[in-house]
C-alpha positions in Angstrom: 228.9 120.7 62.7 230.4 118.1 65.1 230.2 114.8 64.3 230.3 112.0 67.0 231.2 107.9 66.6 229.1 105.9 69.2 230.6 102.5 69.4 228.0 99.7 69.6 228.2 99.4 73.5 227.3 103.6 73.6 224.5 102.4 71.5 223.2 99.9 74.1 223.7 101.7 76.5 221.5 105.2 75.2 219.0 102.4 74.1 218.9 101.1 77.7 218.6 104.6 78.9 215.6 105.5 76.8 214.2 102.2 77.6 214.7 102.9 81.8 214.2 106.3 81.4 210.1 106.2 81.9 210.5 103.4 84.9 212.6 105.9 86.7 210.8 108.9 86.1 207.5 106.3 87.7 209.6 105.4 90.7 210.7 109.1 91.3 206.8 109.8 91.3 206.4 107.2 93.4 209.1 108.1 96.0 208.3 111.9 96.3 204.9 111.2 96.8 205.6 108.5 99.9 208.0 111.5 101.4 205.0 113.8 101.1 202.7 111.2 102.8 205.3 110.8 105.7 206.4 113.7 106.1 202.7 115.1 107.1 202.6 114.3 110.0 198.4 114.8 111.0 198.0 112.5 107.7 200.6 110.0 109.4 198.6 109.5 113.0 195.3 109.0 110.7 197.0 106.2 108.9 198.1 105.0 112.2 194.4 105.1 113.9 193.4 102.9 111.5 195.8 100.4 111.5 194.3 100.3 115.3 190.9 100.2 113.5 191.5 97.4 111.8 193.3 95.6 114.5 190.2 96.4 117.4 187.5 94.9 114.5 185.9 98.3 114.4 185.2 98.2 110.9 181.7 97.7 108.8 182.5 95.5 105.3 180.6 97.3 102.7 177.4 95.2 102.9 176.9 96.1 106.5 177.3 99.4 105.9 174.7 99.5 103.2 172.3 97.3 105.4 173.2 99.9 108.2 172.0 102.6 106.2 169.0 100.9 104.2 170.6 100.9 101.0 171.3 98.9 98.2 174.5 98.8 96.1 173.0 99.9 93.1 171.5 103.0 94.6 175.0 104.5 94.9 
């Protein structure tokens, strides 16, 4: 059997890793998900028409949209 001596800053520091440990594994998510968005490239230009969509105004709100097509919110 081997037997180990953490000092009290090895302690810290593996408590601090367990502690981090789920943030990073979030962020890693995070950031290989964001590299799969920008790296397809027919989902990039949609993203980028509309930005232009919202810039030009050619958006309905919500409401409008129901009123466009005779509904009411509870409908859906």
């Amino acid at each position: 059997m081997v037997e180990t001596a953490f000092t009290e800053e090895d302690k810290r520091n593996l408590r601090l890793l367990a502690e981090e440990a789920p943030k990073l594994r979030g962020l890693l998510e995070e950031l290989i998900e964001t590299m799969d968005v920008l790296s397809d490239k027919e989902l990039m230009e949609s993203l980028k028409a509309s930005g232009e969509d919202v810039k030009k105004g050619r958006l309905l709100s919500y409401e409008k949209l129901l009123k466009e097509l005779n509904l009411r919110g509870e409908e859906i």
